[in-house]
N, C-alpha and C positions, 0 to 999 in steps of 0.2 A: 493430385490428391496426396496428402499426408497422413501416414498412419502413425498413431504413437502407443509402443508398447510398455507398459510400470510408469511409474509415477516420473512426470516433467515438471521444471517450474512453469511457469507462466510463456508461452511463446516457445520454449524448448531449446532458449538460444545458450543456456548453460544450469547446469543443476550442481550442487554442493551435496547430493545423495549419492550417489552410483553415475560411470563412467557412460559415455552417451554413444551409441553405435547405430550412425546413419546407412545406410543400403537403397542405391538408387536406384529402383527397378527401372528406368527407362535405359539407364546407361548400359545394363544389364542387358535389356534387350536389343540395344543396339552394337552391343559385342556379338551377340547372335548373328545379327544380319549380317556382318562384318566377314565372321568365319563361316558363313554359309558362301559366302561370296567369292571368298579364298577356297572354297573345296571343290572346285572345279567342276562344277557341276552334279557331285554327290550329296545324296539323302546327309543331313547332318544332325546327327543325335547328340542329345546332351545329357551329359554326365551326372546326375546331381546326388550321387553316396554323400555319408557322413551330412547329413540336413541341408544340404546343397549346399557343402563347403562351409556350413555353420552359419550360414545367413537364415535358416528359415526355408524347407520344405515347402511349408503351406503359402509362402509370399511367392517366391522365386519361380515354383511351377505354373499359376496363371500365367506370369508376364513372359513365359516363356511359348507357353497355347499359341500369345496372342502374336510372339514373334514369329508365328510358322511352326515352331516345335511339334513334330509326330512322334518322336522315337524318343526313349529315354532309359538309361543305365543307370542301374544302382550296383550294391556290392552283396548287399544281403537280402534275405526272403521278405524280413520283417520290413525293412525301407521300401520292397518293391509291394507290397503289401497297404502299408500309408502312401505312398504315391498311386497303384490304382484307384485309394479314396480318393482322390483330386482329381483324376481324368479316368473318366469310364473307355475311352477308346483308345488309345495311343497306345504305340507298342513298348513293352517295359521287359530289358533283358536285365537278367542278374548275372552279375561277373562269376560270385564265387564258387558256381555251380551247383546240382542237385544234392540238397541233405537225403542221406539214406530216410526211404518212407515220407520225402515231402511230393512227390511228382501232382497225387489227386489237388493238394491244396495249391500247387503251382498254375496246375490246368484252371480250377475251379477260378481264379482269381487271372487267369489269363497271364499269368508272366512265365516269360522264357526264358530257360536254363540257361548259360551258358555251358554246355556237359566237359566236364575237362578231363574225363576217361573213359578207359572203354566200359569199367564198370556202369557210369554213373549213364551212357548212350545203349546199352543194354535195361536200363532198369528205368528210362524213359520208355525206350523201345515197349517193353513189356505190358506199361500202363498205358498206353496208346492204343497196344491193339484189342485193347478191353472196352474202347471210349471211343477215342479220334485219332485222327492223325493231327496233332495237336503242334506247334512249332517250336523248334529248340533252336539253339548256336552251335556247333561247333568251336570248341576254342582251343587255337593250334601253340603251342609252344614255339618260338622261333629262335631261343636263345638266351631270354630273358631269364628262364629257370626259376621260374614263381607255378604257373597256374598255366594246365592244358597236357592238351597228345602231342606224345612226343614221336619221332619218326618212325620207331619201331609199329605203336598205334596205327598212326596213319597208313603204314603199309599192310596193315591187318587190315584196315577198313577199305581199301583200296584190293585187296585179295578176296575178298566177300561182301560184295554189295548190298547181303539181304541184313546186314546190321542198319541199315538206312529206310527196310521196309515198315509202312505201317504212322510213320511219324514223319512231317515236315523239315526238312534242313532249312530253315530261313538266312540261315547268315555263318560264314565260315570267320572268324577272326582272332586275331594278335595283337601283342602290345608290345611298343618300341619301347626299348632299352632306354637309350640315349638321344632321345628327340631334342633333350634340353643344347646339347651339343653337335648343330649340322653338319658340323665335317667330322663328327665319330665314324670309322669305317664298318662300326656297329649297324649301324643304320639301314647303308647300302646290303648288308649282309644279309641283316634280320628282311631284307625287302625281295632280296633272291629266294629264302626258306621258304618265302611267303608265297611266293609261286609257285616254288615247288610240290607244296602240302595243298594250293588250291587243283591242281592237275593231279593232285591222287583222288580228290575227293567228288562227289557230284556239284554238279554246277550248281553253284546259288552266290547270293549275292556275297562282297566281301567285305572288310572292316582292319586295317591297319591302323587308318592315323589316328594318333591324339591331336592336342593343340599344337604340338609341336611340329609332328609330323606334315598338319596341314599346310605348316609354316614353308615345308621343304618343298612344297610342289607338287605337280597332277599326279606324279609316279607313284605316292604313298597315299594317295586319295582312295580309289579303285570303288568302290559302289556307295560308301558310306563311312561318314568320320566320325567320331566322338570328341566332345568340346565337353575339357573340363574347365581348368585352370583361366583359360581364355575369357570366358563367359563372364569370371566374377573379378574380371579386371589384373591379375595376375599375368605374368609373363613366362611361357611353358619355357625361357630359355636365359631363366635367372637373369634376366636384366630387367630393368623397370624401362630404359630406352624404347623397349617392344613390346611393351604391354600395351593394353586399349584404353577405352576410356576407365574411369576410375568408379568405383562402383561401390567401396567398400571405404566409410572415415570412422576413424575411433578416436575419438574424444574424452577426455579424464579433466575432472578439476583438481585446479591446488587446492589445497585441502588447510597448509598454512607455509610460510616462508620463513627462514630463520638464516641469522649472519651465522658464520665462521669464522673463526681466526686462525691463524696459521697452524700447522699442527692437530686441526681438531678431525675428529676421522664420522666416517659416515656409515650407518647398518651395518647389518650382518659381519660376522668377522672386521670389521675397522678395515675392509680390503682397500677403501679412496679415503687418501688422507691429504687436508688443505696445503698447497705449498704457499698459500698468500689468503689474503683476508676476502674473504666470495659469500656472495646469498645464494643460497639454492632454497628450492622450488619441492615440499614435499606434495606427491600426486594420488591421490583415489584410485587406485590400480593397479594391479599384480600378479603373482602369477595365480591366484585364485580365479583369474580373469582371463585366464588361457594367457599372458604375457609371461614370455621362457623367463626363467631365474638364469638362462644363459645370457641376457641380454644386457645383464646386469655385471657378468663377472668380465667383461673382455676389457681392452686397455680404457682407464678415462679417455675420455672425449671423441673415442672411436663409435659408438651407438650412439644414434644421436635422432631427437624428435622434434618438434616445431612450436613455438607459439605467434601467433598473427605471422605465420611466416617465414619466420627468423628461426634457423638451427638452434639450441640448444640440446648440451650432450648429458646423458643420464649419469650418474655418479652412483658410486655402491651398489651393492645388492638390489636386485628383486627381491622384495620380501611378498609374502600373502595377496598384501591389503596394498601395498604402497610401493614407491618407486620415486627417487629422488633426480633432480635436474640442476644442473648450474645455470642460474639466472643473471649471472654477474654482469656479462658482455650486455647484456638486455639495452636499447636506447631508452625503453621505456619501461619502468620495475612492472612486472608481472605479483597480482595479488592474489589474494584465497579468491575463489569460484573464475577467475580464468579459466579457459579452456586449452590443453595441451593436447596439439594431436600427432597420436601417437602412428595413425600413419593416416594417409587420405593425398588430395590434390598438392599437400605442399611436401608432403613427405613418404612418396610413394611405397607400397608395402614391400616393393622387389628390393629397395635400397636401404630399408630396415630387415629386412630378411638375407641379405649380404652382410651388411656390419655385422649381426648377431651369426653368422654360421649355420644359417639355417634357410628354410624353403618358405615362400608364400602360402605353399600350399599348409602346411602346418599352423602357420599365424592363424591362419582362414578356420580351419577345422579344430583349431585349442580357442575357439575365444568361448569363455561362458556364460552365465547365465545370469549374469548381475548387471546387465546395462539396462538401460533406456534403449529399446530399440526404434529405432523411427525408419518406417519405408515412405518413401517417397516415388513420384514419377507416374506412371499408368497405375 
């Protein structure tokens, strides 16, 4: 099945309107099975904050149901909120923990805190024993220095166990530092804290790995993993060699073509200027479209995107609306309503998110709101 979201030409196989962004739920669900498969045998939740990585909440959640999916992380109230409208029963934890006075609307709607202090597991505590014993996370600090109890905490919660009465511990968990690089000594560290903080606390199930993590092996699995990055075809370890299958094409039309002569310069500031006679390729797409104006400013020929295939490297600025390509090497001249794609099967997002200095995860969750979106697959 194909879904098509804003206005397609005829067939959908290129538009001269707005830049075209395909999403193959099947592949999608087959990165799923993939890293449930690699988790050793642990429950494996998925990740889907920020609109599931800006492909679409509402798409990405079914086909994830239907891979097996029970557990799901978001970051905020309101995301886990729109995700219980999708699934009435699946467990839904929030990373960024309890807002002061949200606990009734958290209970009421079923999602679980992740509590990242002693305040916010006191003022659970509180609302529980007025209700239920309702379920929260636990979420341990191991190093990272973002979000959680830090060891002084834990030895307070570990000194008085009646902080635990009254309310459910479901899940004690952390988040790795430096998954994206296996041989960080970070790793191995953040995986000792982690044992440590689970032996102060009461038994319940655990939560380490990200995508990356799972990548490392059974030691960082432990009861349950979180799949972000992995799922929407991204590589948790900045290489496109170890990503999965591809999940994600962005596609932009020429919009028109124009020669140069030596000398002649291109966008913003005149930053690429012609050392010989070249066509380049103006494109429907910019950073109005979540595409970095980083990606624009780094050496000629170094960014570089595809047509039928073949590399071509972007020239000049990112501007708004548009984004320029040398077409010159072309065997075949590329014309207005071409399709250039800016990353997909021929031009992976890991190895467009390396030339530009930047993460997958970022491309995924800056694209906006002006394409053609088409899901495909289950």
């Amino acid at each position: 099945m194909i879904i098509y979201l804003s206005a397609m030409t005829k067939g959908g196989a290129r538009s001269t309107r707005a830049a075209q962004l395909t999403v193959d739920l099947g592949a999608l669900g087959e990165n799923y099975q993939t890293m449930r498969d690699k988790s050793a045998g642990a429950e494996t939740a998925a990740v889907v904050k920020a609109d599931a990585y800006g492909l679409g909440l509402a798409h990405v959640v079914p086909e994830l149901l239907n891979a097996g999916t029970r557990v799901f992380f978001v970051a905020q109230e309101e995301e886990g909120h729109a995700l219980r409208a999708l699934t009435p029963d699946a467990d839904i934890y929030v990373l960024n923990g309890l807002p002061p006075g949200a606990a009734a609307d958290f209970a009421a709607a079923a999602l679980r805190p992740c509590l990242i202090s002693l305040d916010q597991i006191s003022e659970w505590q509180t609302f529980c024993r007025t209700t239920q014993a309702h379920p929260a996370c636990v979420f341990v600090d191991t190093g990272f220095n973002r979000l959680g109890l830090d060891e002084t905490d834990l030895l307070a919660l570990h000194a008085d166990p009646t902080h635990f009465d009254g309310w459910t511990l479901a899940l004690i968990a952390s988040h790795l530092a430096c998954a994206d690089n296996p041989e960080h000594p970070m790793n191995r560290a953040q995986l000792e804290k982690f044992r440590y903080a689970r032996d102060l606390l009461p038994p319940a199930p655990a939560s380490l790995a990200n995508s990356g993590g799972v990548l490392m092996g059974a030691d960082f699995c432990f009861d349950m993993t979180r799949i972000g990055i992995s799922l929407y075809g991204g590589s948790p370890h900045a290489n496109h060699t170890t990503a999965l299958s591809c999940v994600v094409r962005l596609d932009a039309p020429i919009l028109q073509t124009r020669t140069l002569g030596e000398g002649d310069t291109v966008g913003y500031g005149a930053t690429f200027t012609a050392a010989h006679d070249m066509t380049i390729g103006i494109v429907g797409l910019g950073y109005g479209d979540g595409v970095l104006r980083s990606l624009g400013s780094r050496d000629a020929g170094l960014v570089r995107v595809a047509i039928d295939g073949h590399d071509v490297p972007i020239v000049g600025r990112v501007s708004m609306d548009t984004l320029a390509v040398d077409l010159t090497d072309l065997d075949e001249m590329a014309s207005p309503g071409d399709m250039v794609e800016i990353f997909g099967p021929n031009n992976p997002i890991d190895r467009l998110a390396t030339q530009g200095q930047t993460l997958s995860y970022e491309l995924l969750t800056g694209l906006g709101g002006r394409y053609n979106r088409i899901y495909t697959g289950n």
